[in-house]
N, C-alpha and C positions, 0 to 999 in steps of 0.2 A: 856184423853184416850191414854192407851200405855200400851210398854210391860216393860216398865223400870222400874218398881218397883217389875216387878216379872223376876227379871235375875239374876245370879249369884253375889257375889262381887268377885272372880277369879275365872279364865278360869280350876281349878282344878277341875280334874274328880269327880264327887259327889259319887263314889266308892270309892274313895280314904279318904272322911270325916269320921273321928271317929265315932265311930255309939254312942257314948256317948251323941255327942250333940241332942240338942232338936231338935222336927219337927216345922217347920215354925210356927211363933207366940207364942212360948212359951219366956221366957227371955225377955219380951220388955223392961226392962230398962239393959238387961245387951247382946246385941247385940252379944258378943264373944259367949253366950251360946248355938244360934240356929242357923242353917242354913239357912244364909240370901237368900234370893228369888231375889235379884238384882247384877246387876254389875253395875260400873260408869265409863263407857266407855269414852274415849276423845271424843269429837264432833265439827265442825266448826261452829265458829260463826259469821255469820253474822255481817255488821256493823251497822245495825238498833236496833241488840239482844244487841252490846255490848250497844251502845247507853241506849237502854231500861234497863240495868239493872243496870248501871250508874246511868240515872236521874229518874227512876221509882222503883229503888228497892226498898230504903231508906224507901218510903211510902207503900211501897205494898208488901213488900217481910219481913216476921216476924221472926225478932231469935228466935231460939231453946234457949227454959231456962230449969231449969227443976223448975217447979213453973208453976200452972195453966194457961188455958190462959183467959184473960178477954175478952170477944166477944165484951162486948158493944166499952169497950175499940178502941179495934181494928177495927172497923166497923164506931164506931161514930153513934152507933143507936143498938136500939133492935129489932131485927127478928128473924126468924129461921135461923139454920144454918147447909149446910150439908157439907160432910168431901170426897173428893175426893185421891183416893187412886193412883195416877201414872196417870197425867195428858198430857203425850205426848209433845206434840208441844202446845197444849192448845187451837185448833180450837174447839172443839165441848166444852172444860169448857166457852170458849168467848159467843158462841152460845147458851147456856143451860144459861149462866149467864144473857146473854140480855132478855131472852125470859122469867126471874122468877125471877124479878128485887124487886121482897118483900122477898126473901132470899138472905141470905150472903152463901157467897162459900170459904169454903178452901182446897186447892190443895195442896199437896206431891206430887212434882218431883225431886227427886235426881239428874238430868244432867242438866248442865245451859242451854245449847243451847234449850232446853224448855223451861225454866224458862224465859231467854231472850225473847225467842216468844212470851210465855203469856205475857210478859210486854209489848212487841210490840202493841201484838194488844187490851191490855186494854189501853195504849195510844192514839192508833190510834180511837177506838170507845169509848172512855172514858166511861169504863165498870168504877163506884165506889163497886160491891159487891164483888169482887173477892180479895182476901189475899190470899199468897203462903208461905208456909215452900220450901226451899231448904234442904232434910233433911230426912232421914230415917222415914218412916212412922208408924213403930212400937212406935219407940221411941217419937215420938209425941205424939202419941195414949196415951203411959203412961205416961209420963211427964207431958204433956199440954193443954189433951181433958177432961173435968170434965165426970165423967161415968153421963148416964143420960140425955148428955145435945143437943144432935145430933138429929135433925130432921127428916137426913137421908143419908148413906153414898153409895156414886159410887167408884166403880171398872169396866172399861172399857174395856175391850181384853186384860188382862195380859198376859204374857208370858206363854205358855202351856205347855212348856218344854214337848215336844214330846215322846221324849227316855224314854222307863219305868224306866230305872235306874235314870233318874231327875223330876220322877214325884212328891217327896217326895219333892224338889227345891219352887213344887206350892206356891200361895200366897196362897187360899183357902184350907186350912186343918180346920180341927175341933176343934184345940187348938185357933189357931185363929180366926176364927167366934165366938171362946166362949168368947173372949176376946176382941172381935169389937162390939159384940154385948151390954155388961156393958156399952159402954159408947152412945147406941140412946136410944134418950128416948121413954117410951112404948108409942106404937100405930105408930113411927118411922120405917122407913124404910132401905131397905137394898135392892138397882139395882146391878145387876151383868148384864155382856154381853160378850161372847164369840165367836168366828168362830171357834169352835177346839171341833167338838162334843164328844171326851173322857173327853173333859176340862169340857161340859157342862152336861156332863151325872158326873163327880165326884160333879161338884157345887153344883145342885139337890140334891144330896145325902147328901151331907154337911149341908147344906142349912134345909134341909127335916129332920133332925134328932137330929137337935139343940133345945130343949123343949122351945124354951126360943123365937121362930120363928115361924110364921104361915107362909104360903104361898098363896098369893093371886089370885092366877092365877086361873080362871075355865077352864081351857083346861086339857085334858085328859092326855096329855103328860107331867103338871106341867108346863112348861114354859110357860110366860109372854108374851100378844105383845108387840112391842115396843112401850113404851110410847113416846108421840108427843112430849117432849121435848129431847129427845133424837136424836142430828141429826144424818146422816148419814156421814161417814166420808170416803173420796176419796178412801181409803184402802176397807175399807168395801163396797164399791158401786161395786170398780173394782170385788172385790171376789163375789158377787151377780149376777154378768155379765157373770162370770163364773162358776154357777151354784154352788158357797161354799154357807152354811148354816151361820145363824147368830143365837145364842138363847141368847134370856133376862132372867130373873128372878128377882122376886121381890117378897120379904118377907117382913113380918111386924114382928118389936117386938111386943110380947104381951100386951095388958094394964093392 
């Protein structure tokens, strides 16, 4: 859960980008062509983080190839598996992971002092379904995700890029849902969750207009309750307390 995979990679004004390049998610095997959605900010690390990604990376933390990836492989078993897009610090993937222990989980976080974490604490609770790319999550997507083979993918409070001039910065545009969606398999799912109600009123529309996507929600408004595996995160309790909105969504590929 985080906004790290929906930020800039430089702090240049997004008026200033060529209008040549692509909108978020087009080019995923060729990264210079679109307007990356992150930035890779320095961050402090901890000495439990560096620890953990020392003596826990090795087993837990997967290279970027460009060649498939094998789940059983990497898992050491057959199950579902779903695909986390900017996992934060990695408290609610720990928490989602413990709690749907017959799925494997893989997480894209680009910033280590995350990556650290999440090894922290699948040491600390010796979580075995969680595998982490450190690594651009496009470029996983194409390289390393079989289309097809995703049971169900989370994106958690990305980056909402406020300013209408970086709205086009979003993770969620329509080139890229058309392109996240190739790879869950039908009857697979697709959780979005935002605090930034412009963010959540474009995802709907996104989301809502991809033929390729149903929406499962019966409320009137399209948006999702939160499903119970979905925890609540310090962040989002705090803005609850004061009175911010939270909206889920959850779409199914077609079968």
């Amino acid at each position: 859960m985080s906004d790290s995979i929906d930020s800039i990679d430089d702090p240049i004004d997004s008026d200033s980008i060529n209008a040549s390049e692509s909108p978020a998610g087009e080019g995923v095997n060729h990264p210079k062509a679109r307007i990356r959605s992150f930035v890779v900010r320095p961050g402090r690390m901890g000495t439990g983080q560096v620890r953990a990604l020392a003596e826990l990376g090795p087993r837990f933390v997967l290279p970027f190839k460009d060649e498939a990836l094998d789940y059983e492989a990497a898992f050491g078993r057959q199950a579902p598996v779903v695909f986390e897009i900017g996992f934060g610090m990695g408290a609610a993937t720990a928490q989602i992971a413990q709690a749907l222990p017959d799925i494997d989980f893989i997480g894209c976080e680009v910033h280590e002092p995350g990556v650290g974490a999440l090894l922290k604490l699948i040491g600390e609770q010796d979580i075995a379904n969680i595998r982490i790319f450190q690594h651009d999550a496009f470029e996983v997507l194409g390289a390393m995700i079989p289309k097809g083979s995703l049971a169900g993918v989370h994106i958690y409070f990305p980056d909402p890029w406020h300013k209408k001039r970086h709205n086009k910065r979003r993770l969620v545009q329509p080139p890229f849902i058309a392109k996240l969606v190739q790879h869950v398999a039908p009857g697979g799912y697709l959780h979005l969750a935002t605090d930034w109600e412009p963010y959540a009123q474009q995802m709907l529309e996104v989301l809502s207009g991809d033929p390729d996507l149903v929406n499962t929600s019966t409320r009137a408004d399209g948006y999702a309750d939160k499903p119970e595996y979905r925890p609540l995160t310090k962040f989002e309790n705090r803005g609850l307390k004061l009175g911010h909105g939270v909206w889920d969504l959850v779409f199914k590929r077609k079968a």
